[in-house]
Phi, psi and omega in degrees: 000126174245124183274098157317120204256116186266125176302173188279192163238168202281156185271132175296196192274339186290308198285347173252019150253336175274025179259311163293359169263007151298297174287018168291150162296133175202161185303159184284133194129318175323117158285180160186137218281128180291359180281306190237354168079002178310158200223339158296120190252152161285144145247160202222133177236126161236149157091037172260123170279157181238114175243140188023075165087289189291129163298134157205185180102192146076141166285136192275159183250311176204147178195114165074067194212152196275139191288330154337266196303305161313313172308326186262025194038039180244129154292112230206060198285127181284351189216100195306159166264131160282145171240153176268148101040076187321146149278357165296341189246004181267100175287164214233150172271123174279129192264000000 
């Protein structure tokens, strides 16, 4: 059996503007979605009061996920989660 190597094909207009706001250059802090390249992020609340002005209350729902991607219903978190660290999996340093 001989495999043949297929050139790419050219990217349609959608997929080669999200491949260039993905190569923009951007300050450090910036979220930005690895999917899709949005730089807008959600939080999602339920059960919120407005008291003098102010929001307060409510259960977070979604939190910190690309608006993009939501809207279009794939879940797309901008700001990873840490997890800790077992001690079990933590080498001790040598001094």
């Amino acid at each position: 059996m001989l495999l043949k190597l297929v050139p790419p094909t050219v990217p349609d207009r959608l997929t080669a503007m999200k491949n260039r706001l993905k190569a923009l250059p951007r300050p450090d802090g910036l979220c930005q979605c690895p999917r899709c390249g949005n730089r807008s992020m959600l939080t999602e609340k339920s059960g919120v009061f407005i008291k003098a002005g102010r929001k307060s209350g409510g259960t977070v729902i979604v939190k910190d996920v690309c608006a993009a991607c939501y809207r279009a219903g794939i879940y797309s978190p901008m700001v990873p989660t840490l997890e800790p660290v077992s001690p079990s999996k933590v080498v001790p340093r040598k001094r």
